[in-house]
Residue, then its C-alpha position, 0 to 999 in steps of 0.5 A: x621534332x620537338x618544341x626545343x627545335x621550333x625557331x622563333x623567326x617571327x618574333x626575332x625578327x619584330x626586335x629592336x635589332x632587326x629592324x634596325x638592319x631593315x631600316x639601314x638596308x631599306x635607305x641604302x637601297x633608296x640612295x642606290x634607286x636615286x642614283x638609278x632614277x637620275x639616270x633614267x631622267x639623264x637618259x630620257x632627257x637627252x632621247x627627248x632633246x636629241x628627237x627635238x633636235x632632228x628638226x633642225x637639220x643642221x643639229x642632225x649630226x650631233x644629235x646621232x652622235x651625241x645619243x651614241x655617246x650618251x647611251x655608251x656613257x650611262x651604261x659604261x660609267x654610271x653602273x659604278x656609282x650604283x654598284x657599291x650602294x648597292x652592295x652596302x645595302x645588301x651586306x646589311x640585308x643579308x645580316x639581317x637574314x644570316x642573324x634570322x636564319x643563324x647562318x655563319x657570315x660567308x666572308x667571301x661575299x664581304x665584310x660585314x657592315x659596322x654597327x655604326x654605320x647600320x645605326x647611322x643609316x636607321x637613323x635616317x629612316x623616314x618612312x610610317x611602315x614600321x619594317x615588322x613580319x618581313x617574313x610570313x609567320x612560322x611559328x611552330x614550324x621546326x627548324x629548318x623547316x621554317x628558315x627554308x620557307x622564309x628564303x622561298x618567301x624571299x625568292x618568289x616575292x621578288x622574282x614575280x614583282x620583276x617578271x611583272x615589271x619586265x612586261x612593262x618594260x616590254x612594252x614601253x619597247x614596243x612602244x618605242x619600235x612603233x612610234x619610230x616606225x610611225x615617223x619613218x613611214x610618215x616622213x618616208x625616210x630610208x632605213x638610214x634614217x630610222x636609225x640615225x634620226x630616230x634609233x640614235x637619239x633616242x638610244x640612251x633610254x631604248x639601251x637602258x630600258x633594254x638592259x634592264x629588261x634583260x637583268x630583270x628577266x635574267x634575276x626572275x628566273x634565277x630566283x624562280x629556279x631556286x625556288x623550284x628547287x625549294x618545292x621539290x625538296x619540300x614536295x610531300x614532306x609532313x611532319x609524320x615523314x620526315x627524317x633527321x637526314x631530310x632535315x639535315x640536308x635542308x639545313x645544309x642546303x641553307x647557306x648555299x641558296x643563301x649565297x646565291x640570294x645575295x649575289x642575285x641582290x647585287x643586281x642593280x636593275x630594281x623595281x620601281x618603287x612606285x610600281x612595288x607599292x602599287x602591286x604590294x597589297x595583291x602580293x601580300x595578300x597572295x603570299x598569307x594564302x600560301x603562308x596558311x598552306x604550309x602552316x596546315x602542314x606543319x603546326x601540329x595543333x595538340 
């Protein structure tokens, strides 16, 4: 491994074109979490009206059947308003790191996104960070060395944000079990009645909150596999023992995991943003203790 073979990921990834593509993907996915916060709203405003609305006796009925209803039609028809947002904004993510990682585009994932419309969205990027070092720093870790270490970044970034949030899903869940339980013993209601005055009208939220729930936790351990499988296959490797046929078999591996990273990105369950800048700065600062790690194994200082 020689100096011809040391990716510059870090500094490519700083140019014009880059964050560019980080900027564009970034306000798609902030369109994609608008249509999803709406119906979070949707859904706790019709739970909190259907609860007001047991009150009075003779809402009772509409309020059981309307919360049915209502949970049937935010988990069977909004998905779809979300699903090509979403899918829009991760063709240009996976741009980004195909152009990073000088992988060949999979066309069966799609058909990337014309420059103009990448344009059309940076353009419309608002927020202060200026997108730089996405990925931890490899300056002066070989090929693909370096692009596998991005992609695990990547995987463990994600994965422990969702996991962190899926307990406070959990949460809120229990929460919502105890209030009813609550209610029902303080007004000694039959089982019936749990469920028709309190689990119906307050379904449209309990099912989301349960659905994503489960995407979260389904998508973590996805992405906690693969990064599993990133460890064994860099598990004692240094530079001193490593072989071309290693080296080939990580490049080969790129594209594949690169694959199931997009489709995991699919994914419509998201981290609240507010959640993620809570928890960022503990994240970033876990991340560079891990950075520095593999760096002391790979850059060999003359």
């Amino acid at each position: 491994m020689n100096a011809a073979s040391m990716q510059s990921i870090n500094d490519q990834q700083n140019d014009l074109d880059h964050i560019r593509l980080l900027q564009a993907a970034d306000v798609e996915h902030a369109r994609a979490q608008r249509v999803e916060s709406l119906r979070w709203a949707v859904a706790l405003g019709l739970s909190v009206l259907g609860l007001a609305a047991i009150l009075i006796p003779e809402l009772r009925m509409a309020a059981t059947v309307g919360g049915i209803v209502a949970a049937g039609v935010t988990e069977a028809v909004w998905p779809r308003l979300t699903k090509k947002l979403t899918q829009r904004a991760v063709l240009i993510q996976e741009k980004f790191d195909t152009s990073l990682f000088r992988l060949d585009w999979n066309r069966d994932l799609g058909s990337p996104v014309p420059l103009v419309h990448i344009a059309n969205a940076a353009g419309r990027y608002r927020k202060n960070e200026d997108k730089k070092n996405w990925y931890l720093d490899v300056r002066g870790i070989p090929s693909p060395i370096a692009e596998t270490l991005c992609q695990r970044e990547n995987l463990i970034w994600d994965a422990d944000q969702r996991e962190e949030w899926a307990w406070r899903l959990v949460s809120g869940l229990t929460l919502w079990f105890v209030v009813g339980m609550g209610i029902s013993f303080a007004a000694e209601w039959y089982v019936w009645q749990l469920c028709a005055w309190f689990i119906a009208p307050t379904l449209p939220v309990a099912t989301l909150v349960f659905r994503s729930l489960l995407q979260q936790r389904s998508v973590a351990r996805t992405k906690i596999a693969l990064r599993e499988r990133i460890d064994e296959a860099l598990h004692g490797l240094t530079p001193d023992n490593v072989t071309e046929q290693k080296l080939d078999d990580l490049r080969g591996a790129l594209r594949p995991r690169q694959d199931k990273i997009f489709h995991s990105r699919l994914d419509s369950a998201r981290v609240p943003e507010r959640f993620y800048n809570h928890v960022r700065a503990r994240y970033e600062i876990n991340h560079e203790v891990e950075a520095d790690h593999f760096r002391s194994i790979w850059v060999q200082v003359p």
